[in-house]
C-alpha positions as a printed Julia matrix, in Angstrom:
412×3 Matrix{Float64}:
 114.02  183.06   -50.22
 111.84  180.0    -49.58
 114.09  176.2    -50.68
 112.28  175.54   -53.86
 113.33  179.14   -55.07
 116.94  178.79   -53.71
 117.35  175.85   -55.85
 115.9   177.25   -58.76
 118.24  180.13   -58.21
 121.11  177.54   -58.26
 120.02  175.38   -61.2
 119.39  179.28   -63.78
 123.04  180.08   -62.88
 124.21  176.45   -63.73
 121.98  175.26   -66.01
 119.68  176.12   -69.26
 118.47  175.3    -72.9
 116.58  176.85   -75.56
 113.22  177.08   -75.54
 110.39  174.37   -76.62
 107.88  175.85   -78.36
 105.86  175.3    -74.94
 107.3   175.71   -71.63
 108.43  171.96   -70.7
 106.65  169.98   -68.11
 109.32  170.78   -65.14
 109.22  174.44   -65.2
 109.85  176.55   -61.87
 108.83  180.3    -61.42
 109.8   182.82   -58.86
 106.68  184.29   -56.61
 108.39  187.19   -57.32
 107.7   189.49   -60.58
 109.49  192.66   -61.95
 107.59  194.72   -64.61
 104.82  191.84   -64.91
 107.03  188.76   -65.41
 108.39  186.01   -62.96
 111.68  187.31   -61.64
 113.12  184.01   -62.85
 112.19  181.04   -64.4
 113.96  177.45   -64.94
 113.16  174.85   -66.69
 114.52  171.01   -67.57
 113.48  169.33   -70.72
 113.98  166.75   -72.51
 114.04  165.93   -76.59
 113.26  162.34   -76.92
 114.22  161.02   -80.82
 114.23  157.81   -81.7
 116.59  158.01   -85.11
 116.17  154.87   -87.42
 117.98  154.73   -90.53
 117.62  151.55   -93.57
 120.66  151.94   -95.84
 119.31  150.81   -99.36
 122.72  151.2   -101.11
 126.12  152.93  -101.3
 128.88  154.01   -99.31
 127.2   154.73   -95.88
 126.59  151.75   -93.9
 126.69  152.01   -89.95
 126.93  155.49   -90.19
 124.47  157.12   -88.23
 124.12  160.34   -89.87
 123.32  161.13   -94.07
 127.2   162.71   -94.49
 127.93  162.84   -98.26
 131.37  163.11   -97.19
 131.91  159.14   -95.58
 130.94  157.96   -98.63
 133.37  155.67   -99.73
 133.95  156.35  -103.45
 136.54  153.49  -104.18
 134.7   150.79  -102.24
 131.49  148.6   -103.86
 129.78  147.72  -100.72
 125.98  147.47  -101.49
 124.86  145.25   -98.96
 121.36  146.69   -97.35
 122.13  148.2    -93.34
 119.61  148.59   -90.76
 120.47  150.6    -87.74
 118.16  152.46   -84.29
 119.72  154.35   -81.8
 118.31  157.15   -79.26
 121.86  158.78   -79.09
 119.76  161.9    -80.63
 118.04  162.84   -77.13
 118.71  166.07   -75.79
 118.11  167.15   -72.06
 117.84  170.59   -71.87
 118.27  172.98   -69.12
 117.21  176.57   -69.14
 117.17  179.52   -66.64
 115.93  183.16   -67.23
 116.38  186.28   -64.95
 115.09  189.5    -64.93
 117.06  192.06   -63.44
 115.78  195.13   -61.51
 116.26  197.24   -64.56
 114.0   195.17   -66.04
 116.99  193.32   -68.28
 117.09  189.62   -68.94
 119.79  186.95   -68.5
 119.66  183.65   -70.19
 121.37  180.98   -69.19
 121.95  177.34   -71.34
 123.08  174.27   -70.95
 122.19  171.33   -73.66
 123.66  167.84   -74.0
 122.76  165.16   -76.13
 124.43  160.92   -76.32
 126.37  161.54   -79.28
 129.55  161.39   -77.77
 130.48  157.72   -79.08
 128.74  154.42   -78.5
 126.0   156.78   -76.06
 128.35  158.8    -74.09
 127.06  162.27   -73.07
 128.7   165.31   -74.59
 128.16  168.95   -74.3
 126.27  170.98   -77.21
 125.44  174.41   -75.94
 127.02  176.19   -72.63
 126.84  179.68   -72.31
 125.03  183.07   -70.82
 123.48  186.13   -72.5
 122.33  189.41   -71.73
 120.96  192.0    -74.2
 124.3   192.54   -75.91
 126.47  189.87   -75.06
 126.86  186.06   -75.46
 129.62  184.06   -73.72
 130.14  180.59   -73.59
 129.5   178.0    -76.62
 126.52  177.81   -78.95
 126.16  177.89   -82.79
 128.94  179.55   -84.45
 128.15  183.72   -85.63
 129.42  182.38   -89.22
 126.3   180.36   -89.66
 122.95  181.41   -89.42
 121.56  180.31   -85.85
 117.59  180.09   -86.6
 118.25  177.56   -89.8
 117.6   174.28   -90.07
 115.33  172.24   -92.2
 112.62  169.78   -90.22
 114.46  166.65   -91.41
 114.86  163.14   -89.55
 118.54  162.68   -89.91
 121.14  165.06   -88.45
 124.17  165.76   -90.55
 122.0   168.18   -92.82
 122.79  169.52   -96.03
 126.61  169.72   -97.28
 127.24  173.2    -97.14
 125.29  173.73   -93.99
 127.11  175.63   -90.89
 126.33  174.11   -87.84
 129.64  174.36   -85.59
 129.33  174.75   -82.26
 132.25  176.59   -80.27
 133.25  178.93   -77.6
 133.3   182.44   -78.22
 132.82  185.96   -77.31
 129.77  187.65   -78.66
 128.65  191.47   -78.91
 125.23  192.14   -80.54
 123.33  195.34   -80.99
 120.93  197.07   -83.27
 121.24  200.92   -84.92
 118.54  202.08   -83.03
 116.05  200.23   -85.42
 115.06  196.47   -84.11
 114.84  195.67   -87.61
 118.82  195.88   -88.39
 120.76  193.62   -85.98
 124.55  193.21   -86.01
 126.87  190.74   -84.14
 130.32  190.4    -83.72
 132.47  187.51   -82.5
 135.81  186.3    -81.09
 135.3   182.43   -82.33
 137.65  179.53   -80.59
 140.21  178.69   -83.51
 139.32  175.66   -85.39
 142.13  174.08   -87.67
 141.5   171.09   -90.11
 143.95  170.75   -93.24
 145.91  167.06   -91.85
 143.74  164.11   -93.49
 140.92  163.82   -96.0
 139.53  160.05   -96.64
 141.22  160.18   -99.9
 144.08  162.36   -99.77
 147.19  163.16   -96.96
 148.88  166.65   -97.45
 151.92  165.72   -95.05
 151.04  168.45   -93.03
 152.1   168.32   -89.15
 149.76  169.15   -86.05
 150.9   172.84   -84.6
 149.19  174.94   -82.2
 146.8   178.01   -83.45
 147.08  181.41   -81.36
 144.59  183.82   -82.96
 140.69  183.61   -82.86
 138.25  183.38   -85.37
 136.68  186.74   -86.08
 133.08  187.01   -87.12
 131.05  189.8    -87.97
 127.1   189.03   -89.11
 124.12  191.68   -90.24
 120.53  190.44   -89.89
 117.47  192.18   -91.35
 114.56  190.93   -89.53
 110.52  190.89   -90.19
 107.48  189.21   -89.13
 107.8   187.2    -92.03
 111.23  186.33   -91.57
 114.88  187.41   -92.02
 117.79  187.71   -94.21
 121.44  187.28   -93.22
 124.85  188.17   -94.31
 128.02  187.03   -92.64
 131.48  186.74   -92.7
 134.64  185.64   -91.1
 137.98  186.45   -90.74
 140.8   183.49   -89.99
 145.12  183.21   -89.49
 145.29  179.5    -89.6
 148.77  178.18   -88.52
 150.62  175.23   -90.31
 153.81  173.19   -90.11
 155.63  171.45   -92.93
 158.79  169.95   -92.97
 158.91  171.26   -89.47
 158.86  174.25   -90.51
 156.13  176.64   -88.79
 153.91  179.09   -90.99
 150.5   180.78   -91.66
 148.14  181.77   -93.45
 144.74  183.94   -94.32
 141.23  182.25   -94.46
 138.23  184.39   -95.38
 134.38  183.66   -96.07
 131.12  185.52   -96.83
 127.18  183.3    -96.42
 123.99  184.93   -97.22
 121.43  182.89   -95.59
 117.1   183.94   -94.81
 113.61  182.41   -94.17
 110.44  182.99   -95.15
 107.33  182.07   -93.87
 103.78  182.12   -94.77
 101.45  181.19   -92.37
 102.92  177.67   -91.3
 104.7   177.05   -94.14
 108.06  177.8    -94.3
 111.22  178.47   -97.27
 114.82  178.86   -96.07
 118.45  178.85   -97.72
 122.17  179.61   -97.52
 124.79  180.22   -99.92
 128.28  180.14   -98.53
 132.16  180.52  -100.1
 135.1   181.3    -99.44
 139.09  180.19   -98.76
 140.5   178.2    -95.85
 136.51  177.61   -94.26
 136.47  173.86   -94.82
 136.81  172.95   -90.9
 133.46  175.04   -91.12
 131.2   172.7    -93.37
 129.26  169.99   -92.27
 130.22  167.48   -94.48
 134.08  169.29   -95.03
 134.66  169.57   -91.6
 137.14  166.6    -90.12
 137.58  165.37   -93.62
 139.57  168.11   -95.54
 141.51  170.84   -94.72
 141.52  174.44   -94.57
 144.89  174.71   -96.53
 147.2   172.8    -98.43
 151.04  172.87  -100.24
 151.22  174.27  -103.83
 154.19  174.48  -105.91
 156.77  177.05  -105.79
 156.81  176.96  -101.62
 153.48  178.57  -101.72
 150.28  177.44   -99.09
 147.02  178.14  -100.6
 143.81  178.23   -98.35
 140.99  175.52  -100.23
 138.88  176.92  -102.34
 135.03  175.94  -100.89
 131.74  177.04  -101.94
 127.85  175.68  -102.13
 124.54  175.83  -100.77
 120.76  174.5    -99.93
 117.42  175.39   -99.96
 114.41  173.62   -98.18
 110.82  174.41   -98.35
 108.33  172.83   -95.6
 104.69  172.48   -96.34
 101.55  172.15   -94.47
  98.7   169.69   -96.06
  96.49  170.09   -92.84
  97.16  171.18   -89.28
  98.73  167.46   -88.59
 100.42  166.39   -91.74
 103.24  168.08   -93.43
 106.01  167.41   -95.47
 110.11  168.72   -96.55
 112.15  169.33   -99.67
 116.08  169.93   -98.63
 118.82  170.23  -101.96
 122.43  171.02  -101.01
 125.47  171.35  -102.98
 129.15  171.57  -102.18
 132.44  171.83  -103.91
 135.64  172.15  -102.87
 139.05  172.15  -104.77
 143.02  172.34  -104.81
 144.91  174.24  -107.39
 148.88  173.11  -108.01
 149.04  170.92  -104.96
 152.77  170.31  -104.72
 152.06  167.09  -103.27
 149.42  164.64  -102.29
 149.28  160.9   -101.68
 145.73  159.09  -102.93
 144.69  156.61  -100.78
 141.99  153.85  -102.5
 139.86  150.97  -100.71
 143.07  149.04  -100.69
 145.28  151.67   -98.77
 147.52  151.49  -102.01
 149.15  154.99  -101.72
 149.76  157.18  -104.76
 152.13  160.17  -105.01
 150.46  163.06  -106.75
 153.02  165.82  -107.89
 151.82  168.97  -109.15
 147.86  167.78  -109.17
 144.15  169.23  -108.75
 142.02  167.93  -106.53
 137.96  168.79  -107.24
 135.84  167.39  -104.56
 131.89  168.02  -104.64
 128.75  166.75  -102.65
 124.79  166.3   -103.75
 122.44  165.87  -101.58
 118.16  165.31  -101.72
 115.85  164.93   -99.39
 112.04  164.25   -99.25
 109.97  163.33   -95.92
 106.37  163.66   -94.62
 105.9   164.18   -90.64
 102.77  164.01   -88.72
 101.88  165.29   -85.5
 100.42  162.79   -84.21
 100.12  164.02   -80.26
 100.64  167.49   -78.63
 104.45  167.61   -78.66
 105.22  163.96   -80.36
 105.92  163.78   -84.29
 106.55  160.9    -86.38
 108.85  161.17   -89.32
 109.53  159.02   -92.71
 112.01  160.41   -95.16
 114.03  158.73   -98.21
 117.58  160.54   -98.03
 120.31  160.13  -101.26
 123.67  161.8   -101.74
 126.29  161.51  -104.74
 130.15  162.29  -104.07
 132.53  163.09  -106.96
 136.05  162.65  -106.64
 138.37  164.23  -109.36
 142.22  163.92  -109.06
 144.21  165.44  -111.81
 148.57  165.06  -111.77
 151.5   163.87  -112.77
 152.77  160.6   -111.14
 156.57  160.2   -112.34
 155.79  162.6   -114.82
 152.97  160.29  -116.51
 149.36  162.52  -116.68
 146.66  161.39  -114.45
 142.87  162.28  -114.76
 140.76  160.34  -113.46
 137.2   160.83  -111.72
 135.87  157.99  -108.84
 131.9   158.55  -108.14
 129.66  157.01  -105.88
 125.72  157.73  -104.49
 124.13  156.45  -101.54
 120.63  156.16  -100.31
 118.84  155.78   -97.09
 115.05  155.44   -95.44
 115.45  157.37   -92.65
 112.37  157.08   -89.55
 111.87  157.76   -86.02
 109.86  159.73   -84.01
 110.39  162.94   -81.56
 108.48  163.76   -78.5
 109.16  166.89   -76.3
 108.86  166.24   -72.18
């Protein structure tokens, strides 16, 4: 094997990425073919996004992506914010091998800067044959080919965009049309802190995986997708060690017609907050109710998008989302406001939801470089419903935000 192809060999077992919609510009092939097509193939790219963002009003300031959730519902700072960073930029590696039975292997490996103030850190690692997946990449719980052409990145509420290791089997019933997969998921945990609330939970270790299991009915036209997943999500309070069950169902598809394109997802379920884009590092899968008793949250919600094409350059996105998530009986919270003044909630409800709108227009201005302008607003509703010293509490705190988000994207 000649050097050039050596080190190609090297970089498919090390190194990969999904696939641009064109080969990118450093792309290697083998001399060598089996059944027509290059024995292997590797290929570094590169993602380029410029990500600009003007904060017109509300809660979200500095932060670099539209979450609902960071919205700070007991402050009142309006003061405009304009930020640009490139920490978007992916570099991509990809390698694909045909084997002498004519079966391909994929291999991936995709970082972007969004690791804190530019550091690199790791999106996609993994390796995958006809039937399995190993390694990390999106999560079987979501839906995998989602995601509405928008400039920012958190994406709508209710979205499911974790990505984490896991073991994946996926097959077909003899019909290409019906796919099932099934997955061993890394256990996520996330019930210690929300931005509002504290549960006095403890950190403990988790020792069971996430199961999945997802059915796909696919079409030229498109796909629809049902999934579910399975969780034992350990706790500790008051040192005491303990579990419980988490469970959720989405139904998610896409439709397309010619270049234009509709997609949505509807998810729900108990104990799936670490799961939710805007949920995820803010709530918590579980929490204390009264009479000893650990509830999983209750979460639901959902988004649609529709992308249309006005010529063969210009086109433009609609993206709603909605998410709500509650406590029933909570035993015990504390309420944190702008001030860190700390309020013991005995017996109380918590109801927690999320809006979010989005309009853009993108042109295409080169072959592989787009240019993006989008106006981006969120509400967040806070509800908190108790006793404090046995006096009744209902109150509701609400706040919206809204942003100009623009950039630009080019593909090397």
């Amino acid at each position: 094997m000649k050097p050039l192809n050596i080190l190609s060999f090297f970089l498919c077992l090390v190194f990969t990425t999904d696939c641009f919609a064109q080969d990118p510009y450093l792309t290697i092939t083998s001399k060598d073919s089996i059944n027509g097509a290059p024995k292997f193939k590797s290929s570094m790219g590169v993602h380029m996004k410029l990500n600009g963002y003007l904060d017109l009003f509300g809660g979200l300031q500095g932060n670099d992506t539209f979450n609902i959730g960071y919205i700070n519902v007991f402050g009142d700072d309006d003061e405009t914010s304009l930020n640009v960073d490139m920490y978007q930029t992916q570099i991509r590696w990809s390698t694909f091998i045909v084997m002498p039975d004519g079966q391909k292997i994929k291999a991936i490996v995709e970082s972007d800067f969004w690791g804190g103030n530019g550091h690199v850190r790791l999106r996609k690692a993994y390796v995958e044959s006809k039937h399995w997946q190993i390694g990390q990449n999106w999560n079987n719980f979501g839906d995998e080919d989602l995601w509405p052409n928008i400039m920012e990145l958190e994406g709508p509420p209710s979205g499911i965009w974790l990505r984490n290791p896991h073991v994946k089997y996926m097959n077909t019933f003899n019909d290409e049309k019906w796919k099932y997969e099934i997955s061993l998921e890394a256990p996520q945990d996330d019930y210690f802190t929300l931005q509002e609330i504290q549960p006095f939970l403890d950190d403990t270790h988790q020792s069971t995986p996430d199961v999945t299991f997802a059915m796909t009915y696919q079409k030229a036209w498109g796909h629809l997708r049902l999934a579910s997943i399975l969780r034992n999500i350990k706790y500790k309070l008051n040192d005491k060690v303990d579990n419980f069950f988490g469970y959720g169902a989405t139904f998610s598809g896409k439709h397309t017609v010619g270049r234009n394109c509709f997609q949505f997802q509807l998810v729900g379920g108990e104990g799936i907050s670490s799961y939710l884009t805007t949920i995820s590092g803010f709530g918590y899968d579980g929490y204390p109710a009264v009479g000893n008793d650990f509830k999983g949250t209750l979460a639901f919600g959902g988004w649609v998008t529709y992308e249309y094409f006005f010529n063969e350059k210009l086109h433009g996105n609609a993206v709603f989302g909605y998410t709500r998530y509650s406590t029933d009986d909570s035993e015990r919270y504390v309420v944190i406001d702008e001030s860190e003044a700390e309020l013991d909630y005995i017996a109380g409800d918590f109801r927690h939801r999320h809006y979010y709108g989005i309009l853009n227009l993108m042109y295409d201005a080169y072959d592989r470089m787009t240019l993006g302008l989008e106006v981006d607003y969120g509400v967040k509703s806070v509800n908190f419903d108790g006793n404090i010293d046995g006096i009744y509490f209902d109150d509701t705190f609400k706040r919206d935000a809204m942003r100009i988000s623009f950039g630009f994207m080019f593909d090397l």
